[in-house]
KOLKE-424673 format. One record per residue: x, z, y of N, C-alpha, C in turn; residue in three letters; residue number from 1. Coordinates in steps of 0.2 Angstrom, whole numbers, plus 2048, in hexadecimal, padded with zeros to 3 digits. Last residue first. Example, Ala and Ser with C-alpha at 12.3 -4.5 7.8 and 13.67 -1.06 7.14 Angstrom:
BEGIN
PT   nxx   nzz   nyy   caxx   cazz   cayy   cxx   czz   cyy   doza   sefi
PT   840   823   7F5    844    824    7FB   840   827   800    ser      2
PT   842   827   7E4    83E    827    7EA   842   827   7F0    ala      1
This chain:
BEGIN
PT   nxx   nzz   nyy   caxx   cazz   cayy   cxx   czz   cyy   doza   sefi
PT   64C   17A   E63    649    178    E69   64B   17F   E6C    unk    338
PT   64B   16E   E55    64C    176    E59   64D   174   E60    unk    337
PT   648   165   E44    647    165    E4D   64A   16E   E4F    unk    336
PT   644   15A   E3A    649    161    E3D   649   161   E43    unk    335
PT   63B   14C   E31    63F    150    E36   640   158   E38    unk    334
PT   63C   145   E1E    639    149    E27   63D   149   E2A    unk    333
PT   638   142   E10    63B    141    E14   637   142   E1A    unk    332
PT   636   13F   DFE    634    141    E04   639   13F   E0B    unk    331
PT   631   13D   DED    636    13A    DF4   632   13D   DFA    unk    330
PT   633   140   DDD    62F    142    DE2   634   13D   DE7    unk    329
PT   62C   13B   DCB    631    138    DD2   62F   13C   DD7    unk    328
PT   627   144   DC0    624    13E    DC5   62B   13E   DCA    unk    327
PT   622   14B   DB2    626    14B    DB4   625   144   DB9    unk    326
PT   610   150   DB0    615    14F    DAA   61B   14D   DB2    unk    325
PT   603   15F   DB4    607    156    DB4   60C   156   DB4    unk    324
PT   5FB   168   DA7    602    165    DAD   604   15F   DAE    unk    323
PT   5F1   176   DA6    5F3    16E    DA5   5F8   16D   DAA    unk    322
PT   5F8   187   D9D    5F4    181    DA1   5F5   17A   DA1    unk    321
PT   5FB   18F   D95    5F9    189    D90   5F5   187   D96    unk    320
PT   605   19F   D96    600    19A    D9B   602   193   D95    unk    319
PT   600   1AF   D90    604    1AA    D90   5FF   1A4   D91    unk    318
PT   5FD   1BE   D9A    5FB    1B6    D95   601   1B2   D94    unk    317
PT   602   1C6   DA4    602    1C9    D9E   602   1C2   D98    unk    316
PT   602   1BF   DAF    609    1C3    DAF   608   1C4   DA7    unk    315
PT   5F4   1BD   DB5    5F7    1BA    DB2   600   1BB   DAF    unk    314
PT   5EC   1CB   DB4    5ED    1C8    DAF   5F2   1C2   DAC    unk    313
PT   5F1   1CF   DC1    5F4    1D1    DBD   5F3   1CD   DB6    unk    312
PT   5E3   1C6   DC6    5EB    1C7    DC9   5F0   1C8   DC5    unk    311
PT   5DA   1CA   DC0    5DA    1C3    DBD   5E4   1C5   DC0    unk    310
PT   5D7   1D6   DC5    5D9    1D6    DBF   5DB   1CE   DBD    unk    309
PT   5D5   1D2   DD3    5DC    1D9    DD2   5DE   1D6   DCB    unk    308
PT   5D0   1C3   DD5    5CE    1C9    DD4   5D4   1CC   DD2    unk    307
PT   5CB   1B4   DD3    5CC    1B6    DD8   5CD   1BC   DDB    unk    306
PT   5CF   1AC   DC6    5C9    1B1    DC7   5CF   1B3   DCC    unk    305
PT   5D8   19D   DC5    5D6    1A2    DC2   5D1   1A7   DC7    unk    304
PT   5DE   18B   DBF    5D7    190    DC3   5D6   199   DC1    unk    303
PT   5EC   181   DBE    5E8    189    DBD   5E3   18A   DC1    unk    302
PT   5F9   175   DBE    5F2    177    DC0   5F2   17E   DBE    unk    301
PT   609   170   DBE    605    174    DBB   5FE   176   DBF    unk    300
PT   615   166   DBE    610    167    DC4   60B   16B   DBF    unk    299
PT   627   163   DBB    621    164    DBA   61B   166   DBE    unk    298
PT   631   15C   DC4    62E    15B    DBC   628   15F   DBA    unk    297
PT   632   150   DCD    62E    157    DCD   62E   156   DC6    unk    296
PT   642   14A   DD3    63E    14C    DCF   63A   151   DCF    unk    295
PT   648   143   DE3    64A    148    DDB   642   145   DD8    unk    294
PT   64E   142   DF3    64C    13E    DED   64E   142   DE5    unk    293
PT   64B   145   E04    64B    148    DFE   649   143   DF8    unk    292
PT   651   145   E13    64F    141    E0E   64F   144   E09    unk    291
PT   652   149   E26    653    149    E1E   650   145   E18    unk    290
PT   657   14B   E37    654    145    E33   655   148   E2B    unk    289
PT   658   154   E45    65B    151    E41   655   14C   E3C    unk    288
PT   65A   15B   E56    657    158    E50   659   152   E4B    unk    287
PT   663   163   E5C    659    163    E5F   657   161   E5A    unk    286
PT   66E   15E   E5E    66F    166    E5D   666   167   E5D    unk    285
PT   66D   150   E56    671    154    E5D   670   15B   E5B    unk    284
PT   66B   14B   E4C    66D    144    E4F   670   148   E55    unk    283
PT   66D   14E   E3C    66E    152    E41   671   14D   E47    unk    282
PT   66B   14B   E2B    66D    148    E30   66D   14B   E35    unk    281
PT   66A   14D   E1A    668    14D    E1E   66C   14C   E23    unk    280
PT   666   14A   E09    66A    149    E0E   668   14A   E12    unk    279
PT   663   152   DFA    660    151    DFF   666   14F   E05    unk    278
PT   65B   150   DE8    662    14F    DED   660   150   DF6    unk    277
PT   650   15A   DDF    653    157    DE2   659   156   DE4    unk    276
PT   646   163   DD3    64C    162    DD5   64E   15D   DD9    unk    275
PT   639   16D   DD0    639    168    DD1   642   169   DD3    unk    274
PT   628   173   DCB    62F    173    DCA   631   16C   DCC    unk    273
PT   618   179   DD1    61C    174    DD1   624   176   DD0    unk    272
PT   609   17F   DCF    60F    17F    DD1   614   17B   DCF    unk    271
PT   5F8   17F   DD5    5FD    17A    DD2   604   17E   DD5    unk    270
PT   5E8   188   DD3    5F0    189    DD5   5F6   183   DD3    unk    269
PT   5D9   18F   DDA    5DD    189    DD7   5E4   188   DD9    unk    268
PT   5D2   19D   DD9    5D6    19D    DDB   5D8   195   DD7    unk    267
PT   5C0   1A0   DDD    5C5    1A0    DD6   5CC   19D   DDB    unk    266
PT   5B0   1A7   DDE    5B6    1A6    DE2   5BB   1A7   DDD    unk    265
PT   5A3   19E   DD4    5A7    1A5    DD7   5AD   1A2   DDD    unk    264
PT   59A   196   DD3    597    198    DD7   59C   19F   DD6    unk    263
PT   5A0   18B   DCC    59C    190    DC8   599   195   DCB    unk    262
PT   5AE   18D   DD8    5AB    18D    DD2   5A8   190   DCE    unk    261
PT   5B3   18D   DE7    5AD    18E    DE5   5AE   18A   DDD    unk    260
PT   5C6   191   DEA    5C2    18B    DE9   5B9   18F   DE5    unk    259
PT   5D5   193   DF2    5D0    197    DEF   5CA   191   DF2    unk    258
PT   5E3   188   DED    5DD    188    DF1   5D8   18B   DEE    unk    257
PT   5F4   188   DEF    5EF    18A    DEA   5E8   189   DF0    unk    256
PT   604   181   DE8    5FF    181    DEF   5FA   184   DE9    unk    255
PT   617   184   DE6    60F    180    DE5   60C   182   DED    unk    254
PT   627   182   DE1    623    186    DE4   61D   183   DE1    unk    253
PT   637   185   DDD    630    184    DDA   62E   187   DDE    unk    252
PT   647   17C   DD8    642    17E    DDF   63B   17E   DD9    unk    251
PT   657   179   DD3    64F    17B    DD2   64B   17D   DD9    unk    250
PT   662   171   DDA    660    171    DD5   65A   175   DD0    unk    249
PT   664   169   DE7    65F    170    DE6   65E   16D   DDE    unk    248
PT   671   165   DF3    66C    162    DEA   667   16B   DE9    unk    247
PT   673   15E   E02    673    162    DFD   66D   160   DF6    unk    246
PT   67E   15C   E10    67B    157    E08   67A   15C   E05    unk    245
PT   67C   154   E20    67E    15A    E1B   67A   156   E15    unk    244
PT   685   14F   E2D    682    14C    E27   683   152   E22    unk    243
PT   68F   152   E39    688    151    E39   684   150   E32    unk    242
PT   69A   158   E31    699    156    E36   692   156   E37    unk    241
PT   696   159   E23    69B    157    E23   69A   152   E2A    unk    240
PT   690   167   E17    691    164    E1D   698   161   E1E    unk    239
PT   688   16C   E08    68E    16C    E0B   68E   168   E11    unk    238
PT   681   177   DFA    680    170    E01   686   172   E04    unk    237
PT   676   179   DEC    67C    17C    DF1   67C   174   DF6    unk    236
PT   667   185   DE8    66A    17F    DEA   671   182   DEC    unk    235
PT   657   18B   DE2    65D    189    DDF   663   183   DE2    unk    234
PT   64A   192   DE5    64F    18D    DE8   654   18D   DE7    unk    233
PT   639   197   DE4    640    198    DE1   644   192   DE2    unk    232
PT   631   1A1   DF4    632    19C    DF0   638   19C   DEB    unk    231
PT   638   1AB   DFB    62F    1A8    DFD   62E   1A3   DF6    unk    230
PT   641   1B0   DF5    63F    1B4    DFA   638   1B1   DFB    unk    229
PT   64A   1AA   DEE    645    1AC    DEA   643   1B2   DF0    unk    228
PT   659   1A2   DEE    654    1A4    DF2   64E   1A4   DEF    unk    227
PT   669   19D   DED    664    1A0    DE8   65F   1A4   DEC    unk    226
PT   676   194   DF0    671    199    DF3   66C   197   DEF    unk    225
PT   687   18F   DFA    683    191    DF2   67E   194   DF5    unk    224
PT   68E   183   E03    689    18A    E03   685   189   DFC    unk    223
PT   69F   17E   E07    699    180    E02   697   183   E03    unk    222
PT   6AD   181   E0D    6A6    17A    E0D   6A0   177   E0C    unk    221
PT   6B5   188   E06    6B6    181    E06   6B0   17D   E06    unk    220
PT   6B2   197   E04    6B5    195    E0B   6B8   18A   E0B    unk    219
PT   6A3   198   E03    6A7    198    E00   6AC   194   E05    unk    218
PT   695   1A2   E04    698    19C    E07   69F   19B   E06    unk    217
PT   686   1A5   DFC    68B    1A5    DFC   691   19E   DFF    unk    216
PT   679   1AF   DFC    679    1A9    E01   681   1AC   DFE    unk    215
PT   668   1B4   DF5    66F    1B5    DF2   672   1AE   DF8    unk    214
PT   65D   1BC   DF1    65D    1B9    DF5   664   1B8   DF5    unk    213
PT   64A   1C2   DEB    652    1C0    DE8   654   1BC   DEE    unk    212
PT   63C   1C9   DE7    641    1C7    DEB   647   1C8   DED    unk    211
PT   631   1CD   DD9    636    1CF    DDD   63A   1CA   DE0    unk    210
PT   620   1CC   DDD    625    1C9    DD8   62A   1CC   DDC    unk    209
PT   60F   1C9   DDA    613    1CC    DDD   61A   1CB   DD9    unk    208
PT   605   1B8   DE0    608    1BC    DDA   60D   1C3   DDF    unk    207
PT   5F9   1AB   DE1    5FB    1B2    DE4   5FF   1B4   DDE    unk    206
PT   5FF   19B   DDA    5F9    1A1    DD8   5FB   1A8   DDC    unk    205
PT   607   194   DE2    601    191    DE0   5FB   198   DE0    unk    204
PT   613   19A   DE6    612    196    DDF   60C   198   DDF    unk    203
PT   60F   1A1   DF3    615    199    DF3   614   197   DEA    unk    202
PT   60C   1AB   DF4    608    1A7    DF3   60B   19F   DF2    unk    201
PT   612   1BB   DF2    611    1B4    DF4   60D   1B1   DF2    unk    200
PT   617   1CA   DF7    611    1C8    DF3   612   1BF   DF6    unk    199
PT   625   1D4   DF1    623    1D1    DF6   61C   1CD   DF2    unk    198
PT   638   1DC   DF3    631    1D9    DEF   62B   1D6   DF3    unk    197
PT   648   1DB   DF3    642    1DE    DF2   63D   1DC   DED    unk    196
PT   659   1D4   DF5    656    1D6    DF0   64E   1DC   DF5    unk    195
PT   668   1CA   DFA    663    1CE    DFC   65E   1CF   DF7    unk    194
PT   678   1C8   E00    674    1CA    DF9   66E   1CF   DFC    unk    193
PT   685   1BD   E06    67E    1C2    E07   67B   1C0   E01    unk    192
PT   696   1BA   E07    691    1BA    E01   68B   1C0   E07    unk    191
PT   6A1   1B9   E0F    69E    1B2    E0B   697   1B2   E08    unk    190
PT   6A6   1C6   E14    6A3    1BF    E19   6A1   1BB   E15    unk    189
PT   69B   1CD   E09    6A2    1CE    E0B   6A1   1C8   E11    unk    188
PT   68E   1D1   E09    693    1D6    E02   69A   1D5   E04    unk    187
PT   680   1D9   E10    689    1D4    E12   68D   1D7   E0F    unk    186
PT   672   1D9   E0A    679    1DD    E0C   67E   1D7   E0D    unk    185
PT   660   1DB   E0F    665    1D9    E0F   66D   1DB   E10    unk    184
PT   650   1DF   E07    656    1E3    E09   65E   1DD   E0A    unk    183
PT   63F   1DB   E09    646    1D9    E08   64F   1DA   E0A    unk    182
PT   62F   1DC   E0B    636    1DF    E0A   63C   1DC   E07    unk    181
PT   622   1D2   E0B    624    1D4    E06   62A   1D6   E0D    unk    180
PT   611   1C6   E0A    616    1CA    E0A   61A   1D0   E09    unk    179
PT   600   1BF   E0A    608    1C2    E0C   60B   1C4   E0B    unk    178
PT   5EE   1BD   E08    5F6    1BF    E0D   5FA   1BF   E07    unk    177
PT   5E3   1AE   E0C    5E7    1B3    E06   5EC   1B5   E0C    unk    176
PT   5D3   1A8   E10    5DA    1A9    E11   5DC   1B0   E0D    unk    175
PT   5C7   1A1   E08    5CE    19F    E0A   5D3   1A1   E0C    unk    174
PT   5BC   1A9   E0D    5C0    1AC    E08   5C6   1A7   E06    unk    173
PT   5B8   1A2   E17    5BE    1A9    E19   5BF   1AB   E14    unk    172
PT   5BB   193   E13    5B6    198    E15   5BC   19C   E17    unk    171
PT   5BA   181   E10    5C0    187    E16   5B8   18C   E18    unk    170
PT   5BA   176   E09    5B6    17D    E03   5BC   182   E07    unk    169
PT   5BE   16A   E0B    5B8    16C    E0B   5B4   170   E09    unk    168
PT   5CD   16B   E0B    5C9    169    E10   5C2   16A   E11    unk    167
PT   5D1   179   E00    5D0    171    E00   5CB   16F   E06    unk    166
PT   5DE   188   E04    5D5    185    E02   5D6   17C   E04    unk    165
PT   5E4   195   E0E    5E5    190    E06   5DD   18D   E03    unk    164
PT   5E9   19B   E1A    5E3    197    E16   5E4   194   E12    unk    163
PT   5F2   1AA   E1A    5F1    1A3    E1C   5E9   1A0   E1A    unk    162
PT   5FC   1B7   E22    5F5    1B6    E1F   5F5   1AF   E1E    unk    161
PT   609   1C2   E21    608    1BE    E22   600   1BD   E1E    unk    160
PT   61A   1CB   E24    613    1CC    E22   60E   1C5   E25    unk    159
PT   62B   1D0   E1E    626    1CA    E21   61E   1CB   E1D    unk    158
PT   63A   1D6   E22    633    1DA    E22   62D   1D2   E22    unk    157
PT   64B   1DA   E20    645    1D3    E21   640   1D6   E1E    unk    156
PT   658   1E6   E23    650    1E2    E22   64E   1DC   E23    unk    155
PT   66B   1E6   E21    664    1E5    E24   660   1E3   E22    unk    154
PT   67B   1EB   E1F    674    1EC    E1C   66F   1E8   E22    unk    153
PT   689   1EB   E28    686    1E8    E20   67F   1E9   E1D    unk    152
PT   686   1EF   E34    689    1EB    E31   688   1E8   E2C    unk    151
PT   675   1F7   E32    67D    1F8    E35   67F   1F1   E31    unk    150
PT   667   1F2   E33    66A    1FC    E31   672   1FC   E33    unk    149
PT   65C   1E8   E3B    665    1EB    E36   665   1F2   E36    unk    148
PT   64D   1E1   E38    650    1E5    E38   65A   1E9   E37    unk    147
PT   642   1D4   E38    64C    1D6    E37   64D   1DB   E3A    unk    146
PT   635   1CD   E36    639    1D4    E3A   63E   1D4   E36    unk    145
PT   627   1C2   E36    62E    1C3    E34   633   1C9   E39    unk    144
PT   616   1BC   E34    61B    1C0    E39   622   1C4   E34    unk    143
PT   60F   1AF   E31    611    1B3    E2F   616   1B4   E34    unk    142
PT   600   1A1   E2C    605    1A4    E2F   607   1AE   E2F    unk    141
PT   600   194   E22    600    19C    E24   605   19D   E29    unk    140
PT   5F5   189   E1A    5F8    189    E1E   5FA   191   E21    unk    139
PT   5F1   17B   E0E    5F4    182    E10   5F8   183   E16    unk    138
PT   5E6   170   E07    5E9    174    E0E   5EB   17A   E0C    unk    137
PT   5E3   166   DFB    5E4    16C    DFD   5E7   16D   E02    unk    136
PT   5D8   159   DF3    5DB    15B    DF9   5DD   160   DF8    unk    135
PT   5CF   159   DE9    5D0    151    DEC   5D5   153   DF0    unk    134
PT   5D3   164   DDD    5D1    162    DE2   5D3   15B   DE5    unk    133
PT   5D2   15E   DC9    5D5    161    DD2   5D0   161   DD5    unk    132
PT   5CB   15B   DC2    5CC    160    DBE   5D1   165   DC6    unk    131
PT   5C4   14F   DC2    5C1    155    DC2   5C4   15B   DC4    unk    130
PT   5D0   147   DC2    5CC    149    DC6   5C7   14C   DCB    unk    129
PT   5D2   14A   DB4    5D8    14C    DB9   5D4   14D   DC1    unk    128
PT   5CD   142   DAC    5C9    14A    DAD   5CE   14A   DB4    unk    127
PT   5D1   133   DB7    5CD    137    DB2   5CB   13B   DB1    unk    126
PT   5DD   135   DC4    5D7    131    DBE   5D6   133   DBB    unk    125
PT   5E0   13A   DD3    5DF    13B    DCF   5DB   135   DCB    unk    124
PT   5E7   13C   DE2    5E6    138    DE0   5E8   137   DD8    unk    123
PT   5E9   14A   DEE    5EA    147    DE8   5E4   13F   DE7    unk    122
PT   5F2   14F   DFD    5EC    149    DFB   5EC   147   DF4    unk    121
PT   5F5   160   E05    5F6    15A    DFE   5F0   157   DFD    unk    120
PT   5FE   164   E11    5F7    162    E11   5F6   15D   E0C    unk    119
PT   602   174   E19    603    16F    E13   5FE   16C   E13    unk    118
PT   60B   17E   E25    607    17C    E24   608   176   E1C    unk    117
PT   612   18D   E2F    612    188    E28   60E   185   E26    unk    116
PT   618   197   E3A    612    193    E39   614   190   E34    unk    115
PT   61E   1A4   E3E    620    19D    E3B   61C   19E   E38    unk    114
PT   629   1B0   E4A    620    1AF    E47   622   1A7   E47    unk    113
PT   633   1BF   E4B    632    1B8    E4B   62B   1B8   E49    unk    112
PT   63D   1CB   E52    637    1C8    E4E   637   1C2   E4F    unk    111
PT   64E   1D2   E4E    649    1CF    E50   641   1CF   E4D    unk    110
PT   659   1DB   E53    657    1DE    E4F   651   1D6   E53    unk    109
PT   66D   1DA   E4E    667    1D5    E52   661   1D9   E4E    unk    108
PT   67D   1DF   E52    676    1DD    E4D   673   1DB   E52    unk    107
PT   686   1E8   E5A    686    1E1    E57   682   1DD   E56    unk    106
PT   680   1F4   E5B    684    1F5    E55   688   1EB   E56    unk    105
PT   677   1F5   E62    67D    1F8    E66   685   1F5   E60    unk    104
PT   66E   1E5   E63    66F    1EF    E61   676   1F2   E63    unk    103
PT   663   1DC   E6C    66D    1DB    E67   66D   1E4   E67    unk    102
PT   655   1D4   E67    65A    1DA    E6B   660   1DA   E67    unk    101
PT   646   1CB   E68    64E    1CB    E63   651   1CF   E6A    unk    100
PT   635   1C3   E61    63D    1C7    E68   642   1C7   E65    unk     99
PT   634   1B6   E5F    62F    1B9    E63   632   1BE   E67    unk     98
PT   63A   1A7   E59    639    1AD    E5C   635   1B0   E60    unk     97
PT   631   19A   E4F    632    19C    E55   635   1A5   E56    unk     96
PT   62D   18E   E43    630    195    E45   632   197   E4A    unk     95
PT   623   184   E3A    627    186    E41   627   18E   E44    unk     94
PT   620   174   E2D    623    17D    E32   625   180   E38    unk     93
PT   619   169   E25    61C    16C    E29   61D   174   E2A    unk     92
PT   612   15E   E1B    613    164    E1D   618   167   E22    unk     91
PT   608   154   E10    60D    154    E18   60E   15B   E1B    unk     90
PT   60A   14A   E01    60A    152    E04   60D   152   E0B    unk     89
PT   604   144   DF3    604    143    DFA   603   149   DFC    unk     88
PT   600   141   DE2    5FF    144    DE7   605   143   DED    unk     87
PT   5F9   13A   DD2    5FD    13C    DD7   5FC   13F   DDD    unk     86
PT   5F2   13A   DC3    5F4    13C    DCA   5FB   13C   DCD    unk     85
PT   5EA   137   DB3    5F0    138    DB6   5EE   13A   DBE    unk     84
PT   5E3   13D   DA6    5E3    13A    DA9   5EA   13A   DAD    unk     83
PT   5E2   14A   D9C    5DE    14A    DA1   5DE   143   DA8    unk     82
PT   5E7   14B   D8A    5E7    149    D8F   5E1   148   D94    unk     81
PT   5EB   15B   D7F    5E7    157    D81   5E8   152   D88    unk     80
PT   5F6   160   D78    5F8    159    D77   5F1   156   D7B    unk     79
PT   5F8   16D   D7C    5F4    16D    D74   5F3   166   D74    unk     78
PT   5FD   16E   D89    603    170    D82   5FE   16E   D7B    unk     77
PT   5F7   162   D92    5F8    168    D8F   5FC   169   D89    unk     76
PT   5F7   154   DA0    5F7    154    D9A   5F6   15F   D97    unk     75
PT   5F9   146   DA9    5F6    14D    DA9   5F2   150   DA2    unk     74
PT   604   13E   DAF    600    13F    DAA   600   147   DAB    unk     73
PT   609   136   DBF    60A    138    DB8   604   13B   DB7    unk     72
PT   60E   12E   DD0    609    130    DC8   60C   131   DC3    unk     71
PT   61A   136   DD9    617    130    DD6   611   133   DD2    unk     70
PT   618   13E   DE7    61A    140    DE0   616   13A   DDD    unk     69
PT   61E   141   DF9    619    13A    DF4   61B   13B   DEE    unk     68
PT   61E   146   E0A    622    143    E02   61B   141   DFC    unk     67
PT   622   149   E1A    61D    147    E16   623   145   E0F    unk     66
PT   627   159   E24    628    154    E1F   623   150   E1C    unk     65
PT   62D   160   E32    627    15D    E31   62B   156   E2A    unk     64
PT   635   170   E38    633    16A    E34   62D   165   E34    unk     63
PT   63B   17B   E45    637    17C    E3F   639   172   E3C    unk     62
PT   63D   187   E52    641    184    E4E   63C   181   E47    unk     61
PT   645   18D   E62    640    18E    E5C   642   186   E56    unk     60
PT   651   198   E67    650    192    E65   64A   193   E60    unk     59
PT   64C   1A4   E77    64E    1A1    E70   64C   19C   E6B    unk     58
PT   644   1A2   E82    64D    1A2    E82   651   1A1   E7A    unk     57
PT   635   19A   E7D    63A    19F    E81   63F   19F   E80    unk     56
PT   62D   193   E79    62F    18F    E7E   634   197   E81    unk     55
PT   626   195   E6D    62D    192    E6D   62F   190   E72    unk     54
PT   61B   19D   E70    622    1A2    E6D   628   19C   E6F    unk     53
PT   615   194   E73    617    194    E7C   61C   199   E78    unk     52
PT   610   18E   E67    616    18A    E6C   617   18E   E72    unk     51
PT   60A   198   E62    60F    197    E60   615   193   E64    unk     50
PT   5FF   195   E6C    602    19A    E6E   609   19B   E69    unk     49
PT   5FA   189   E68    5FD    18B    E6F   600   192   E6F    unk     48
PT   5F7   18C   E5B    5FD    189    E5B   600   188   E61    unk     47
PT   5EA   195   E5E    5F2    198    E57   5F7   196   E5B    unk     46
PT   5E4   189   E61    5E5    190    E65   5ED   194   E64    unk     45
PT   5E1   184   E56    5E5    181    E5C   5E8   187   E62    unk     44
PT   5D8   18E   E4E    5DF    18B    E4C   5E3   188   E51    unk     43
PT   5CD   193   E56    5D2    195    E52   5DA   193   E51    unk     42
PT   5C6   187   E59    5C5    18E    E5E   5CB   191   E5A    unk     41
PT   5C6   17C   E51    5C9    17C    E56   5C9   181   E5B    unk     40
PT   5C1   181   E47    5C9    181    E46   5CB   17E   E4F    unk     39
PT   5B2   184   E4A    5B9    188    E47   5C0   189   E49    unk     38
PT   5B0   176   E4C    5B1    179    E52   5B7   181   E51    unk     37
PT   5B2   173   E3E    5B5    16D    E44   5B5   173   E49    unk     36
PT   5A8   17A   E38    5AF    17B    E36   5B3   176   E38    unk     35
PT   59D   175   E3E    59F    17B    E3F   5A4   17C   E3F    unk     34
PT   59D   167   E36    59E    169    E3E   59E   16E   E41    unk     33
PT   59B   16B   E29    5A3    168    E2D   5A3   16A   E34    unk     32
PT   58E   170   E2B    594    174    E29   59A   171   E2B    unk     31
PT   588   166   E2E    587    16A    E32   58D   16E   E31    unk     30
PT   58E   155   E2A    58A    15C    E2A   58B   15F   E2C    unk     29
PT   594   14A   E2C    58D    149    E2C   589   14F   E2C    unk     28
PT   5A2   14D   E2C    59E    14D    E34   596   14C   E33    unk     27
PT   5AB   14B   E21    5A4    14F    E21   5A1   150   E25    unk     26
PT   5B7   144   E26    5B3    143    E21   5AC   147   E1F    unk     25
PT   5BB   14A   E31    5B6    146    E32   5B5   145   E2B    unk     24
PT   5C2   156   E2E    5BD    157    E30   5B7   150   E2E    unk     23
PT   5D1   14F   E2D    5CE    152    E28   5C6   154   E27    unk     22
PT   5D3   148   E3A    5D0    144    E33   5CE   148   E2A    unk     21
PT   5D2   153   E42    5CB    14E    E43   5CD   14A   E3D    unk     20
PT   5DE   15B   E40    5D7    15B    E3E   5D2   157   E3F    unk     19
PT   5E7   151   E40    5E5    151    E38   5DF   156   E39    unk     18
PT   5E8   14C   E4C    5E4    146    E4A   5E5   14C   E41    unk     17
PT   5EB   15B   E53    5E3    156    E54   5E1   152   E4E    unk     16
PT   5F7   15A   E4E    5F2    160    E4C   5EB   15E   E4C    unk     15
PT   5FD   152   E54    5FD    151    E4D   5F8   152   E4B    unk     14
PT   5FD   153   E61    5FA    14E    E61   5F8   14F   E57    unk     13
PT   604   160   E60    5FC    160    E63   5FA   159   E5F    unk     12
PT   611   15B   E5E    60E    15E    E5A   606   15E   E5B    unk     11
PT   612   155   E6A    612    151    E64   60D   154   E60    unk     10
PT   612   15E   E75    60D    157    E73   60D   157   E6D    unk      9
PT   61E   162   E6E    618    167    E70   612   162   E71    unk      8
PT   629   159   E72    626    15B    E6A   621   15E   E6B    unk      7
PT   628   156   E80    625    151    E7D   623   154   E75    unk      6
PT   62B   165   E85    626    162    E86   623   15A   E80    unk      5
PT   638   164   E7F    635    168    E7D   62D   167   E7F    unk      4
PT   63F   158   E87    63E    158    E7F   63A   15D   E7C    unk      3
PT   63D   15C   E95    63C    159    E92   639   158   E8A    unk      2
PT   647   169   E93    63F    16A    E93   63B   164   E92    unk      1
């Protein structure tokens, strides 16, 4: 109880100082100071209630990472250049159950509810600075259902809403939903195959796409996995006592912020390709330590129309957006359960 108690400050303490420094920068205006009081009627509220889910009988569970993509160039297929940037990213997770019943069958039929949060501070030169935002926040929350049908088959149900938007353009047309169906099978003890559909927002621009989900555990020490259920992740990883090692050979996600331009509501989307190594550490059964060192190779911008049509549109064009060129990423955090 100890330990649970002190991370639950913690977290509290985080929550505080990122809204009072996201806020102060505009405390001269009447508006900031709205959307000061806002988040503090709203959003803290969210998180005590998220904490008292993880103070039940079952383990709750989440992250907290900062990472750092060097500068690079920002450039287009037609050879025009826009300057360069970098960017800064602190984010975090946290998962909790809400219920869970064992079925006659074995199974587990559960709910859960997981916060997720993102906080990017770019640092741009030239058009490049025009061309972003100084900042982006995304943060969602979402409810998760497991369902089993028998031994071999079971559901995953996830419905969710968030706020995607830059520190000083947080209206109600900043928040986007969610989710999506995912049928799971147990092809043998080493291998789950899972397959639906679903609406995301994990690459930058809203899209709907089908969800892929592949876990294979080979009886020497190796987990393979292919996960296209929120994002696309390409990796394998192995453990050796406490020290686990894995390489993600592709991972793409982004961040998007619904943004006032030319006095419409537009959609701004960076998505991100990227590969790394990642070692991590487990100092007890409560919390561990990791490190991430690769490459982003690519980081792509886009603004689009806010609308059914512009949605669909993007599936049909072929995309000639700007991209920042190939950067260092490094990161590193903690793991905690509780």
């Amino acid at each position: 109880m100890f330990f649970i108690g002190c991370y639950h400050q913690f977290i509290i303490s985080i929550l505080e100082f990122i809204g009072i420094t996201l806020l102060n920068g505009n405390r001269q205006s009447n508006f900031a100071a709205k959307r000061q009081e806002m988040m503090k009627k709203l959003i803290y509220p969210t998180f005590f209630i998220l904490l008292l889910f993880g103070c039940g009988e079952s383990y709750a569970q989440g992250y907290l990472k900062a990472e750092h993509l060097t500068s690079s160039e920002l450039k287009d297929e037609l050879g025009n250049h826009y300057g360069n940037g970098s960017m800064q990213v602190v984010s975090g997770a946290y998962i909790m159950p809400v219920s869970s019943k064992r079925l006659d069958n074995g199974q587990v039929r559960a709910l859960s509810a997981s916060l997720s949060a993102s906080f990017a501070k770019m640092e741009n030169e030239g058009k490049a600075l025009e061309m972003n935002p100084d900042d982006i926040i995304n943060a969602n929350l979402s409810l998760s259902y497991l369902q089993p049908f028998n031994r071999k088959w079971r559901m995953m149900a996830i419905l969710g809403a968030g706020l995607y938007s830059s520190s000083n353009e947080i209206t109600s047309s900043s928040i986007l939903a969610n989710g999506g169906v995912v049928f799971i099978v147990r092809v043998n003890d080493n291998i789950d195959l899972g397959f639906g559909a679903g609406v995301t927002n994990s690459y930058g621009t809203p899209m709907a796409m089908p969800m892929l989900y592949l876990s294979w555990h080979p009886r020497w020490k190796m987990k393979f996995q292919i996960d296209l259920t929120n994002s696309l992740k390409v990796g394998a990883s192995t453990e050796f006592g406490k020290l686990r090692l894995e390489f993600v050979g592709i991972e793409m996600d982004g961040m998007s912020a619904v943004r006032k331009i030319e006095g419409r509501s537009k959609i701004y989307s960076m998505l991100m390709l990227k590969s790394y190594f990642r070692p991590s550490f487990k100092f007890n059964t409560h919390i561990g330590v990791f490190l991430e060192a690769g490459g982003n190779w690519v980081r792509s911008i886009s603004v689009t129309d806010r609308s059914l049509k512009a949605f669909f549109k993007t599936f049909k064009e072929e995309s000639h957006d700007p991209y920042f060129k190939t950067s260092l990423r490094l990161s590193g955090g903690i793991e905690f359960k509780f």
